[in-house]
N, C-alpha and C positions, 0 to 999 in steps of 0.2 A: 504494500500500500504506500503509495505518495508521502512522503512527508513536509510539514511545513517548514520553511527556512524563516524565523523569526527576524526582527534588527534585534543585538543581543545588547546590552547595557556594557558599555566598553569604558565607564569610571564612575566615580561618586556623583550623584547629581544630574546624572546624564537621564534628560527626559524623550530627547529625539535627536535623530541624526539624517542628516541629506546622504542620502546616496547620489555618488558623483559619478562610478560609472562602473560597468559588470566584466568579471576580469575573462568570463568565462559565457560562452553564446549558449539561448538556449537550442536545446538538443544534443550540446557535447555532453563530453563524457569527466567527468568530477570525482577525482577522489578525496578520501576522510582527508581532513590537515590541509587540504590545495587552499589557496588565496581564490576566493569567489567572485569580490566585489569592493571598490573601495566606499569608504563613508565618511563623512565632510563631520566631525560631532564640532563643539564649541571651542574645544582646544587643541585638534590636531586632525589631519587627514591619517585615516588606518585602512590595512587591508583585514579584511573579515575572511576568514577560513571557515569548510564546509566540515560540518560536525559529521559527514555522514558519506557515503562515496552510491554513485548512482548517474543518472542522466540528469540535467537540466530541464527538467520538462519545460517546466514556465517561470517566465520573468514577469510576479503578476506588478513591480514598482521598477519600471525602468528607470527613471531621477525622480529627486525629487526628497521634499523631507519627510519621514514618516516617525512618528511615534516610535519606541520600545516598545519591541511583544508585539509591532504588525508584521503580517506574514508580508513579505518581499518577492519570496520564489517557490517552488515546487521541486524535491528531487523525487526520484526515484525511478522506475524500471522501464524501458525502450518498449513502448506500445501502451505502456500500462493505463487503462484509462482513469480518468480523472473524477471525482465524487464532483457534485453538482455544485456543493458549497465551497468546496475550491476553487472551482472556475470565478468567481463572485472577483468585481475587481477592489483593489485593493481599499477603498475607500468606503468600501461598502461591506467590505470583511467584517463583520458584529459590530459593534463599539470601536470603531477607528481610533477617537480621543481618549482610551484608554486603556493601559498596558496588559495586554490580553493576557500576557504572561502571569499577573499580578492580580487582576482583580475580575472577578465577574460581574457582569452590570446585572442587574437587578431585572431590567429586563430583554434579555437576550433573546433572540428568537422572535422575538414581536414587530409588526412594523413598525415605523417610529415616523411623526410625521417630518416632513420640511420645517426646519426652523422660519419663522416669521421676521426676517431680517427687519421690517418694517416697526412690528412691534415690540418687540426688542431694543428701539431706542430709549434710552431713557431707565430702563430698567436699573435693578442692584445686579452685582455680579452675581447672583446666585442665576437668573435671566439669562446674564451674557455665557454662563457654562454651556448652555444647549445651545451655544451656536456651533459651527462643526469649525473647530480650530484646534491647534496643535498643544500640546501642554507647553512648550514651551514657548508656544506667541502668545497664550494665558498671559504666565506668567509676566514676558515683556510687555503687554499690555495694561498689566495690573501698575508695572513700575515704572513707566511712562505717559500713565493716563490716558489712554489709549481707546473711549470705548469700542469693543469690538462691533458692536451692533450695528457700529456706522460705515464698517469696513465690505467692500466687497471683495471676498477670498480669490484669488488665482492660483490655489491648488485643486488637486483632483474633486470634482463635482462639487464644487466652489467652496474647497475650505481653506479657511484663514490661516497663513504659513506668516512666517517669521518676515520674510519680506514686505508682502503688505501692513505691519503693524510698521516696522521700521519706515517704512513711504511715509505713514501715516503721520507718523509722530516730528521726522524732518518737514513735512510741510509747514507742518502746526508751528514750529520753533522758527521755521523761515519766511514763511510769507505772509502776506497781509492774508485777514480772512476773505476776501473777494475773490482770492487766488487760489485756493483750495479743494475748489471743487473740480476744476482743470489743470491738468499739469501744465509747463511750458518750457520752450527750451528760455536758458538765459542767456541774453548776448552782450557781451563786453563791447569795450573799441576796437577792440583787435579783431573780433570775430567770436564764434560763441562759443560758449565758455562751454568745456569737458567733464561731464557728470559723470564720475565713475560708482559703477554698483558697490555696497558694502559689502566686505564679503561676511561669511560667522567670526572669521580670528578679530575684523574688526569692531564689529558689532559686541564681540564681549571686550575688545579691550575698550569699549567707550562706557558701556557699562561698569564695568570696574574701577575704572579712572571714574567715573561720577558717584560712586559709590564711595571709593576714599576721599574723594574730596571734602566730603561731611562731617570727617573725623578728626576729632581733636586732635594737631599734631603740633612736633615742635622738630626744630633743626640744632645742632649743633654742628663748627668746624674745625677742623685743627687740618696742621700740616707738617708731613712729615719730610724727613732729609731721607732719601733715599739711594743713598753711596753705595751704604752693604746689601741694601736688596736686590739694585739691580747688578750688581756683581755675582750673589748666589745665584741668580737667577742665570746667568752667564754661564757660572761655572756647572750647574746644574744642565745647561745645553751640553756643554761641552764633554762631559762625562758621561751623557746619551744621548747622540745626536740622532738616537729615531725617538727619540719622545720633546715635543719641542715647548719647553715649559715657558710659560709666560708671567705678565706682575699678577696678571685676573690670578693664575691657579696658585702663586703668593700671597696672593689676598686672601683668599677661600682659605685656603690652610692657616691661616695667620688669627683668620674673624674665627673659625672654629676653636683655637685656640682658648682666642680670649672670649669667645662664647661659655665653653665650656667655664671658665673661671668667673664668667659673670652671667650668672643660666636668665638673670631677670627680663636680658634682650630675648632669648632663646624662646618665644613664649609666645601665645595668644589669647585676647582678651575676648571672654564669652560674656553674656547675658550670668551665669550661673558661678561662673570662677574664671580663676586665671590659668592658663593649661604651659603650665613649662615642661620641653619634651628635654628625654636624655638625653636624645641622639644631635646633631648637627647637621641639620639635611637644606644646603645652600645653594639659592637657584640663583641661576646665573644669567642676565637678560640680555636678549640678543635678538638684533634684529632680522628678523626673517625677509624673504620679500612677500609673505603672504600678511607682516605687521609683525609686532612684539611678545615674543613668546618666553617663558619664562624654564627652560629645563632645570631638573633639579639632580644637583649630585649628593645621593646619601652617604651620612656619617661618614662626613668630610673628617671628622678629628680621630677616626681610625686608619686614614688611608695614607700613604707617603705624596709628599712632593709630585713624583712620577706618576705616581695610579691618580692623583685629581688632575694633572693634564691629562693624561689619558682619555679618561674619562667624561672631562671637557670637550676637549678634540673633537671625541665621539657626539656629543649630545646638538655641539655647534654643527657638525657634517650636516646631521639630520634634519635640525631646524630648518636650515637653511634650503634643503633637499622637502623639506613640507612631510619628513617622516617620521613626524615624533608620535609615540604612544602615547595616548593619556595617561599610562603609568608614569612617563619620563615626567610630568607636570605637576604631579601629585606631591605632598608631602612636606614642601620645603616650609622651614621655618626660619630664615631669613635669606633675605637678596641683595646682591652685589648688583650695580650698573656701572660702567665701568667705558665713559663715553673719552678718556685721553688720548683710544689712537685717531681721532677726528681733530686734536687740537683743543678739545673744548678745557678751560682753566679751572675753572669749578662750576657747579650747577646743584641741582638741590630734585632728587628725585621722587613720584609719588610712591606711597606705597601702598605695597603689593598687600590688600586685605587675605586673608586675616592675621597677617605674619602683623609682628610688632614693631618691625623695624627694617630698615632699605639701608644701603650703603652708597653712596656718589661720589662716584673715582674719577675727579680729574688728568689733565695731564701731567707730567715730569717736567718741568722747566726750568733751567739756572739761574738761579735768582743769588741775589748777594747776603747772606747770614753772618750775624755775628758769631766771631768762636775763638775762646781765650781773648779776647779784647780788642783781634781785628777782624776785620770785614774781608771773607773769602766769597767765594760763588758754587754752589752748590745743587743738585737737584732735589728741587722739592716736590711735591706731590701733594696737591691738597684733598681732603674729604669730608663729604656733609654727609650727618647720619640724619634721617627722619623717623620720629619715634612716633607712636601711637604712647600720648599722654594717659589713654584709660589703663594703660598695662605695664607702661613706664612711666618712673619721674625722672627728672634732669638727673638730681647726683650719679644713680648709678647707670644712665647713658653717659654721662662725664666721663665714668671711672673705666666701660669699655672702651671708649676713644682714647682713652689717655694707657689703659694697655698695648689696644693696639699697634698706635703709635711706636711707644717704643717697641714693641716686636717689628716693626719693622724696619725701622732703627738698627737694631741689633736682633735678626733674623735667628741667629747660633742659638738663641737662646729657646728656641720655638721647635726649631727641628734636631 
């Protein structure tokens, strides 16, 4: 008998994911462990593997975003005919808006009529649930103010995807209301202006960046002389030149350090407690060209020098390649950005919820310092730490900056 190929929940949080495109035609031939189909989720493009080995009968979601726990495909046997409710297209597969996997609607099996998009304006959100939209354009809708009821959906048999709420919500913020109900192009002096579509990496890093911006924070700077860092970091090339170590995987090893010895950065602040972890798991931001991603390298303060470039290397390839796991995303309890090989001198970065704390790594530059009573020239390196004030106070953000510093200052002492 045929079975159903579900979208499977590929991280924390993950309510729906776009399929971008099927690695495998139907009618071929699929085995258990093969790469099927990729999937667009919020944090990273994945290839999805077929739990089962058989034919491709049917591709019943060729793109597009679908819910967790909708059927996508059919495998099973060269001829094998198909049950009636499998043939049903994808949007009309039981309770679409909700994860079949997880929950049974109450009433399944029953017609259900056409949502009354008309009547439906105006409504409480308990109303705008029975309109046929995604869980996660709910959601963006709830946190954008968004009513759905006013929205006309452009996915499968007109349900409300992530796209049209984000349409919805730019218009709102950009144009006059008279403007609203017609799109247009806009045209500059030069010629008209280029609207590029959002993609998900960006659309969650706008969310998130609006998300921290509401949060109590504060900045501190200091600046470090770094003679003996960039020297270990030298001689550290130099005594393995297939691992090519950098200041970022000095810094990561350095913040773990003094993480470890000051756990109060190491932490996130809840509604319920404060959650400080043991381990030191530091994500490192990088820009991708799909936007800003954040991969995390675990239990940086058990690995040497060599295994966090390594490891870095690896995590950068990917990013940048659009191949990171949701797993690579997860976890991390603080962040390094680290914008010096651009030139930039200092800068002050958001942070990354619900970590407590970000790091902003200037560039190296030779500046004139005082030492023993004259005035030599030196590389220094400045850095702004941005603390979430519900989880820290000043003092002991002070006291990690002021470790850190000098570890890298005097690096020997660290490794």
């Amino acid at each position: 008998m045929a079975s159903e190929v579900r979208l499977p929940r590929l991280g924390q949080g993950m309510e729906s994911g776009t399929i971008v495109k099927w690695l495998k035609a139907q009618g071929e031939r699929v085995e258990k462990g093969e790469a099927l189909y990729e999937v667009d989720t919020e944090k990273a493009t994945q290839e999805v593997e077929a739990e089962q080995s058989g034919v491709l009968l049917r591709i019943t979601v060729a793109s597009g975003e679908v819910p967790v726990g909708q059927t996508v495909a059919l495998i099973g046997e060269q001829g094998e005919a198909l049950a009636e409710e499998l043939l049903r297209p994808a949007a009309s597969n039981g309770d679409a808006d909700v994860p079949v996997a997880e929950v049974s609607h109450p009433h399944a099996g029953r017609p259900q009529p056409k949502p009354d998009l008309g009547a439906a304006l105006g409504r409480d959100t308990l109303e705008a649930e029975r309109l046929k939209a995604s869980p996660l354009a709910r959601r963006i809708a709830r946190e954008r103010g968004v009513e759905l009821g006013e929205l006309s959906g452009s996915g499968p048999d007109g349900r409300i995807i992530v796209d049209d709420v984000e349409r919805a919500a730019s218009r709102a913020a950009s144009l006059p209301p008279s403007s609203l109900a017609t799109p247009r192009s806009v045209v500059g002096g030069a010629g008209e202006v280029e609207a590029i579509p959002l993609t998900n990496t960006r659309r969650t890093i706008a969310r998130r960046l609006t998300a921290a911006s509401a949060l109590p924070v504060f900045q501190l700077t200091v600046t470090a002389e770094m003679t003996n860092a960039n020297a270990l970091v030298e001689r550290a090339r130099a005594l393995d030149p297939g691992v090519r170590v950098t200041v970022t995987d000095l810094l990561a090893k350095l913040c773990a350090r003094a993480l470890v010895r000051h756990g109060e950065l190491n932490a996130q602040f809840t509604d319920d407690a404060l959650l400080r972890f043991p381990s030191v798991n530091i994500g490192i931001a990088v820009a991708a060209p799909q936007g800003l991603v954040v991969p995390v390298i675990a239990s940086v303060e058990r690995l040497s020098l060599a295994e966090v470039a390594e490891r870095r290397a690896e995590l950068v390839a990917r990013a940048r390649e659009g191949r990171l796991a949701p797993g690579d995303l997860d976890g991390g309890t603080f962040t390094i950005s680290n914008l010096g090989m651009y030139g930039v001198e200092q800068f002050v970065a958001v942070l990354n919820p619900p970590q407590a704390a970000i790091l902003a790594v200037g560039a190296t530059l030779a500046q004139p310092v005082a030492r023993a009573g004259a005035v030599v020239v030196a590389p220094m390196m400045a850095m702004t730490l941005t603390v979430d004030h519900r989880a820290v106070d000043g003092g002991p953000a002070a006291a990690f900056l002021r470790t850190l510093k000098t570890l890298l200052e005097e690096p020997a002492l660290a490794l």
